[in-house]
C-alpha positions in Angstrom: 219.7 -13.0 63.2 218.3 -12.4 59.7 214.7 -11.1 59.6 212.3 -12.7 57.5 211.5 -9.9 55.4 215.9 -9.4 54.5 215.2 -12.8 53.2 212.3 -12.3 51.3 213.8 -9.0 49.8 217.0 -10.4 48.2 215.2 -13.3 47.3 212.8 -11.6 45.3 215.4 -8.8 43.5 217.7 -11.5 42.7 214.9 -13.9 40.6 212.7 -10.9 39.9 213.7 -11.2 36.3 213.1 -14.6 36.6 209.7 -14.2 37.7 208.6 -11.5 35.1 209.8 -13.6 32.6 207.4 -16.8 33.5 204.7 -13.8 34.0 205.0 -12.4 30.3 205.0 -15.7 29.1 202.4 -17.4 31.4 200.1 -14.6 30.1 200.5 -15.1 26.3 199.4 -18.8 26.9 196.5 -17.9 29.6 194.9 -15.6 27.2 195.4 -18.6 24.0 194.0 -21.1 26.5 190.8 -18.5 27.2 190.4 -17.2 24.0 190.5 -19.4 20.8 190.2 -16.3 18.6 193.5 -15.2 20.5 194.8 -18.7 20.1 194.2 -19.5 16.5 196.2 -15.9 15.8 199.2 -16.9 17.7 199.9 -19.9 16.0 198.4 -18.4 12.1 200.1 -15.3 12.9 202.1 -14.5 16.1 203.5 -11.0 15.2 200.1 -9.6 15.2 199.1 -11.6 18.1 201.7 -10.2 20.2 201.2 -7.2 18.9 198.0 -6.6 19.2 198.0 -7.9 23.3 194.9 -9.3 24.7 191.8 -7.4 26.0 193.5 -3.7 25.5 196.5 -4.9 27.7 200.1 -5.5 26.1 202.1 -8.6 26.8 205.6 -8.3 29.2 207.7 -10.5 27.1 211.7 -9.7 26.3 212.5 -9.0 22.9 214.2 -12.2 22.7 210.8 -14.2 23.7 208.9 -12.3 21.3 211.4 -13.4 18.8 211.1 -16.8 20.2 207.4 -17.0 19.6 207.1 -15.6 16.4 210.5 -18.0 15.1 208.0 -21.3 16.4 205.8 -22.8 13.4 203.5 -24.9 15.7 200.0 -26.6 15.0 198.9 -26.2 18.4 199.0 -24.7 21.3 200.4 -27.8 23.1 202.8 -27.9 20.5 204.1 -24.2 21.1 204.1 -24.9 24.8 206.6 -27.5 24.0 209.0 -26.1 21.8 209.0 -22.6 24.0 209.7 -24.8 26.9 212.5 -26.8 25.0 214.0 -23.8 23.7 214.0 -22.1 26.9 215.3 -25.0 28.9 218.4 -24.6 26.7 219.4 -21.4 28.1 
């Protein structure tokens, strides 16, 4: 018999990158959905956006996300929700 907590273990190392990758992410659009100073920046200028993190605290995004959001030209934040999520969905 497996225990429960052998379960949850492998579970969580093997989709921990996974995970910390939606958490990176999930933060750079919770702080643009909370903040419209920090929104407005991201989409006139996302270098500095990610750069400069939100509230003192630095975003956990890959290089190849960060990449991703500074590449997108989008009008809104619905609209760089969408191309992040297509883009990623093609991975």
């Amino acid at each position: 018999m497996i225990a429960p907590f052998t379960y949850q273990s492998a579970f969580k190392v093997e989709h921990s990158r996974d995970l910390d990758r939606s958490l990176g992410l999930s933060r750079v659009f919770a702080a643009a959905v909370v903040s419209r100073q920090f929104c407005e920046l991201l989409l006139r200028d996302p270098h500095r956006a990610l750069d400069q993190g939100y509230l003192g605290e630095a975003f956990a995004i890959s290089k190849e996300e960060r990449d991703l959001l500074i590449s997108i030209r989008a009008q809104s934040l619905s609209d760089l929700a969408r191309q992040v999520n297509r883009s990623l969905s093609n991975f």
